[in-house]
N, C-alpha and C positions, 0 to 999 in steps of 0.2 A: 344631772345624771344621778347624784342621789336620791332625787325622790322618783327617780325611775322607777326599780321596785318594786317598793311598798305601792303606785299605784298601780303596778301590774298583777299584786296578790292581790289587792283589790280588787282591781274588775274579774281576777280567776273567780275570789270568792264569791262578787254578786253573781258571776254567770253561774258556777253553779249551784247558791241557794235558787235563782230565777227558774234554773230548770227544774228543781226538786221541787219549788212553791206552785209555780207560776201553771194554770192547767190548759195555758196558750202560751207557746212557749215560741211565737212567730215564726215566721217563713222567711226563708233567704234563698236567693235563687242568682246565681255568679255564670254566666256564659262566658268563655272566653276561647277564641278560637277554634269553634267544634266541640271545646267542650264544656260540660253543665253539671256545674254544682248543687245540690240545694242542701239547706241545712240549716236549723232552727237561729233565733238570735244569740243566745249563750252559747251555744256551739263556736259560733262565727267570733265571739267576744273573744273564748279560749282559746281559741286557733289564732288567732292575731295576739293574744297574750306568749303562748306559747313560740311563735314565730320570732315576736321580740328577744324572749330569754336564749334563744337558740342564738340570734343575732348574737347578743351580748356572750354569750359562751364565744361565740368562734373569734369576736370580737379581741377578748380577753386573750385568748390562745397567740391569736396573731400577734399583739402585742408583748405575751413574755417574754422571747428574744431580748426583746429590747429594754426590758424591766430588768432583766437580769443582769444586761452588761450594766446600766445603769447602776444597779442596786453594789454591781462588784467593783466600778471606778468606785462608788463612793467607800467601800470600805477599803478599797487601796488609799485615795487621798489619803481618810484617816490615817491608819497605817502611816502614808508618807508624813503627815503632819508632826504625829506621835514621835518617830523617827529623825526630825528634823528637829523637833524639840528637844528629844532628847540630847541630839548630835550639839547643838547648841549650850547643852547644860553639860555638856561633858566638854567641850572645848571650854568653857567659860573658869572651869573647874581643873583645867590643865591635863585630863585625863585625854591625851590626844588619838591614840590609837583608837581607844574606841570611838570618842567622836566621828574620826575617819570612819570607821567603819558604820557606824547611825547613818550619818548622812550620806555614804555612798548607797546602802540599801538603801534611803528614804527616796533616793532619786531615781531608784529603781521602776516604783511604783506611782512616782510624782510624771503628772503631765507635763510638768512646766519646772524642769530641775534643775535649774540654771543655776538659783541660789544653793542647794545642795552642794553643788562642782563647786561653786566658791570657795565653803567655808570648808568643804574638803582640803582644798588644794591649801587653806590655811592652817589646817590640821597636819597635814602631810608637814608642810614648813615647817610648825613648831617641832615635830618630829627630825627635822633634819632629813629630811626624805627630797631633794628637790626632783630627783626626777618622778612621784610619785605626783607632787607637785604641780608641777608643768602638764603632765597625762590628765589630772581632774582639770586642768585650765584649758585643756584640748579640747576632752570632753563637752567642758562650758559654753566654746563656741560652737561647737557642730552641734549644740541640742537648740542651743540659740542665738541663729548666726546673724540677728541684728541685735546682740550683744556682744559681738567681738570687741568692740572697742573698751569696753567694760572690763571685757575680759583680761586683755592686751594691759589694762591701765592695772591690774590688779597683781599682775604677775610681774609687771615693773616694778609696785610698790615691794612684791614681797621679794624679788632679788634686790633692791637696795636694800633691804630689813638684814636679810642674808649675805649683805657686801661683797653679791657679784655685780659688780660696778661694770665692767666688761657686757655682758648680757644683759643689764641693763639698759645700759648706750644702746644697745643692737636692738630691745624694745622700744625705747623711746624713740629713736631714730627713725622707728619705720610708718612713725604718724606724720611725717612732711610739716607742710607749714600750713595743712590744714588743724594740727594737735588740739585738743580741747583744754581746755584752764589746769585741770588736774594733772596733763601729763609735762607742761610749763613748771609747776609745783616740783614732780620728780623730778626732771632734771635740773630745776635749781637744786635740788636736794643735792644729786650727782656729784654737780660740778662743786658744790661745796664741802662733800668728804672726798672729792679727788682732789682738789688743792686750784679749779681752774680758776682760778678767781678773773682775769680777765673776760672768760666768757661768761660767769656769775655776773660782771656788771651790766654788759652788754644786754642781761635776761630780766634785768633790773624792770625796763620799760613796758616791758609788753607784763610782767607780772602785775603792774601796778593797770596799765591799759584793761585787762581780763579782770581787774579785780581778785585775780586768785588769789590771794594773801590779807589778811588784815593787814592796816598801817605798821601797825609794832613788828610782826612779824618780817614787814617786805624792806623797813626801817634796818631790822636787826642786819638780815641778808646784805645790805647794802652794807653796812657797817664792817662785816665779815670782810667782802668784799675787796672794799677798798683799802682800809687797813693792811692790810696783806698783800694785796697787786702793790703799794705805795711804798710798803716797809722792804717790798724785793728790793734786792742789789742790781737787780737787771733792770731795773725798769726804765724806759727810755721816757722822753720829754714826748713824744707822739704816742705811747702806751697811756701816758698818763690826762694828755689834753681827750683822748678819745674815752674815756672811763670816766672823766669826770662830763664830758658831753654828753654822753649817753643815758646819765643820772638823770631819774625824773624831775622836773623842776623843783618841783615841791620836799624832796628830799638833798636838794642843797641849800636850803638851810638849815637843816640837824646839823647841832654844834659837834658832834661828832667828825662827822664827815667833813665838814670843811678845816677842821683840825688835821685831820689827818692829809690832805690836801696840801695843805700847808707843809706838813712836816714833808713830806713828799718834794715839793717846790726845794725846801731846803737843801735838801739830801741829795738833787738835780744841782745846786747853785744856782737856781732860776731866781736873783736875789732880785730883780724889779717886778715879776709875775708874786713873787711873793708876797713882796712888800704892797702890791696893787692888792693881793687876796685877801691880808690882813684887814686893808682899809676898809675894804666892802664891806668887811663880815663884822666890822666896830662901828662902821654906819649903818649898816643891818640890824643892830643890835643881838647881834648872835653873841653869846657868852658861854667862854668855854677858856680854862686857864691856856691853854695851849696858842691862844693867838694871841694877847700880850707879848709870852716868855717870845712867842718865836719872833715876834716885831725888836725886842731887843735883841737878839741874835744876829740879824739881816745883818751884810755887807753891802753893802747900798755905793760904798763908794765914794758919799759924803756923810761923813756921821756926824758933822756938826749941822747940816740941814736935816740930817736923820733925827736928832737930837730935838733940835724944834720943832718937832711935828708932833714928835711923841709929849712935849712939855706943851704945845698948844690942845690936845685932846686932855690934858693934866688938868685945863682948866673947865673942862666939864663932867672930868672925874677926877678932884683932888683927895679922894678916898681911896683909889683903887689901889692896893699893896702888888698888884703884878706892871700896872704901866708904871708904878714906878721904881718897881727893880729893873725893867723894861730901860726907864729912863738912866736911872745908876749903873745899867751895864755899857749904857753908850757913851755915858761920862767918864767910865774910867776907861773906855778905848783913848779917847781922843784927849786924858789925861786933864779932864776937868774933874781937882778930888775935890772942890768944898761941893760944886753940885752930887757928885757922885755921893759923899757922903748925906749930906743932907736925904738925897731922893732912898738911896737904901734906909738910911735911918728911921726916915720915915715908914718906909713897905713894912719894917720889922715891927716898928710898934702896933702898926696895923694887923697884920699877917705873919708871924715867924715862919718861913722856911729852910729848911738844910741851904737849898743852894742860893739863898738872900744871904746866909749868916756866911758861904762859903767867899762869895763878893765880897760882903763886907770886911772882912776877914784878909783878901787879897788888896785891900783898899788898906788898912789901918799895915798890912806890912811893907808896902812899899813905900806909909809915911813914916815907916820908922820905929812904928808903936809895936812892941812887938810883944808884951807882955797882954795887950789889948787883941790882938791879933791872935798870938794862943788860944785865949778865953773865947773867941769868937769861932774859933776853927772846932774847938771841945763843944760847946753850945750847940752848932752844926750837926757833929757828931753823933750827941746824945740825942736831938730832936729827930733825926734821921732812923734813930734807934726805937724812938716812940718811949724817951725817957722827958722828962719835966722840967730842965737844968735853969738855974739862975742865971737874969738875965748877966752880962759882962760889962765892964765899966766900957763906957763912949770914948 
C-alpha cells in the first residue's frame, strides 16, 4: 500500500503529459447498461487514478474511529504503565499513600488491573488501612475473576502480616482440600503463631508431599512443632504416638526431633518405648547429646541389665563422655561406686560438664570424701557459669 501512491501520481503525470504531447490521444468507448462512455486514454488513466484516491480517502475516513480508540488505549496503557511504575517506586520507598493512590489511578486506565489492585491492597496494609485493603482485593477479583484464587491467597498472606489470625482461618478455610501449595504455606504459618502445634504436625506431611517448603524450612516447622506439642504438660501418649506418625519419614531422623521424642516418652514414663527409641536412634547413628543423657536417665526396672547394655555399646564407643556419664549414672542408682567412679571420671577427662561434675560430686559424697566432693560441686558451678576452674583432686 505504500507504493500505492507515488504510482498513482505517476500514471496522473504520464496521462497528462500524454495528453499535452501525444496529437492521438486514443479513443475509449465504455457501454454499460444503456449507457456510453467515450473518452480518450489519459482521460480514462486519470479517472481510475482519481477513483483510487477517492477510494483511499473514504477508506482512511472509515477507519479513523478505530485509529483513534487505538491511538487513545495506547496512551492510557502508557499512562497505566507510568503509573504502575511509579506506584511501585513509591511503595518500595515506604511512601504508601501515594503509592495507593499511583496504582489505583494506574488501574484506572489499565486493561488488565489486576496487578494494580494487588500492590494496592499492599499499600493500603502498610498504611494500616485493612478495610481499604480488602476493597482493592475485591476489586482484584471482579476485574479478574480467574484470579480469585490469587487474590484470596494474597489477602491471607497480608492478614497474617497484620495478625488477624481469626480472618485468616476464615480465608484459608474457604479453599477446602482442594488449596494450592501457597495456602498449605499460610496456614502452617497460622498454626504456628497461634500456638497449634498439634495441627502444625499433622500439616507436616502434605507440606513436604506439595513440596511447598524447602527442606530447612519444613525441618525448622517440624522442629517448632514437636518440641512444643512434646514439652506440653497435657500431652497424652496417643497425642504423641499420632504426631510422631504423621512425621514425614525422612524427617525422623533429624536429631532434633527424635530428641525431643524422647524427652517426651520420658516426661509420659513410657520408660520401655523410650529405652526402645533411644536404641534405634544409636543404631541409626543419629547423634545428638540428648539420647545418651536420656538413656542414663530411664527406669527400665532392671538397671543392672540396663547397665549392661549401655557398657556393651561402651565397647564400640569407649570415647564417648555422654554414654559414659549415661553408664555412671546407672552405677550409682544400683550403687556400683568403683564403676560409677571410673565411667564418670572417665566422661570428665573427656568432656567436662556441670551435671558430670554434679554426679561426680554426689558419688565422692556419699564415699565420705567430702573435701573432694566440695571441689567437685564448686568446679560444676563455675563450669555452668562459663568460668575456667581447676580441675579437683580424684
Amino acid at each position: 500500500m505504500k507504493l500505492g501512491l507515488p504510482i498513482v501520481l505517476a500514471l496522473v503525470v504520464g496521462a497528462v503529459v500524454a495528453h499535452l504531447l501525444l496529437d492521438d490521444h486514443g479513443y475509449v468507448l465504455v457501454r454499460i447498461a444503456g449507457w456510453r462512455v467515450e473518452t480518450s486514454v489519459p482521460m480514462l488513466v486519470l479517472g481510475f487514478a482519481l477513483v483510487y484516491v477517492l477510494l483511499r480517502v473514504l477508506g482512511a475516513l472509515w477507519r479513523t474511529p478505530r485509529r483513534l480508540r487505538a491511538a487513545a488505549q495506547a496512551r492510557g496503557a502508557r499512562r497505566a504503565r507510568a503509573r504502575f511504575t511509579n506506584g511501585l517506586i513509591a511503595l518500595a520507598e515506604g511512601r504508601w499513600r501515594r503509592a495507593e493512590r499511583a496504582l489505583a489511578a494506574g488501574a484506572r486506565s489499565d486493561g488488565v488491573p489486576l496487578m494494580h489492585y494487588l500492590a494496592a491492597a499492599e499499600a493500603a496494609q502498610r498504611r494500616g488501612d485493612s478495610e481499604r485493603r480488602d476493597h482493592w482485593l475485591e476489586l482484584a477479583r471482579e476485574s479478574t475473576p480467574e484470579a480469585d484464587t490469587a487474590a484470596r491467597l494474597t489477602q491471607a498472606a497480608l492478614q497474617l502480616e497484620a495478625g488477624e489470625f481469626d480472618a485468616a482461618a476464615t480465608t484459608l478455610d474457604a479453599f477446602g482440600d482442594d488449596a494450592p501449595p501457597r495456602a498449605a504455606i499460610l496456614h502452617a504459618r497460622l498454626l504456628e503463631a497461634t500456638g497449634q502445634w498439634a495441627a502444625l504436625a499433622m500439616l507436616l506431611e502434605r507440606l513436604q508431599r506439595d513440596a511447598a517448603v524447602d527442606p530447612g524450612e519444613l525441618e525448622r516447622l517440624a522442629t517448632q512443632a514437636l518440641t512444643h506439642l512434646y514439652d506440653d504438660e497435657r500431652l497424652s501418649e496417643e497425642a504423641l504416638v499420632g504426631a510422631w506418625q504423621a512425621l514425614p519419614e525422612s524427617l525422623r531422623q533429624q536429631p532434633a526431633l527424635v530428641a525431643a521424642r524422647v524427652r517426651a516418652l520420658q516426661a509420659l514414663e513410657l520408660h520401655t518405648r523410650c529405652d526402645e527409641a533411644v536404641r534405634e536412634a544409636l543404631d541409626a547413628g543419629i547423634d545428638d547429646d540428648a539420647l545418651p543423657l536420656a538413656w542414663g536417665e530411664l527406669l527400665t526396672g532392671d538397671d543392672a541389665r540396663h547397665l549392661g547394655e549401655i557398657e556393651t555399646r561402651l565397647q564400640r564407643r569407649p570415647e564417648d563422655p555422654l554414654l559414659l556419664q549415661a553408664a555412671g549414672r546407672v552405677a550409682l542408682r544400683i550403687g556400683d561406686w568403683d564403676r560409677a567412679r571410673d565411667h564418670l571420671r572417665h566422661s570428665l577427662d573427656l568432656r567436662p560438664r556441670p551435671d558430670t561434675w554434679q554426679l561426680y560430686a554426689r558419688l565422692l559424697e556419699h564415699l565420705g570424701e567430702t573435701d573432694a566432693a566440695a571441689d567437685a560441686y564448686r568446679t560444676g558451678l563455675a563450669l555452668a557459669a562459663g568460668r575456667g576452674p581447676s580441675l579437683p583432686k580424684r
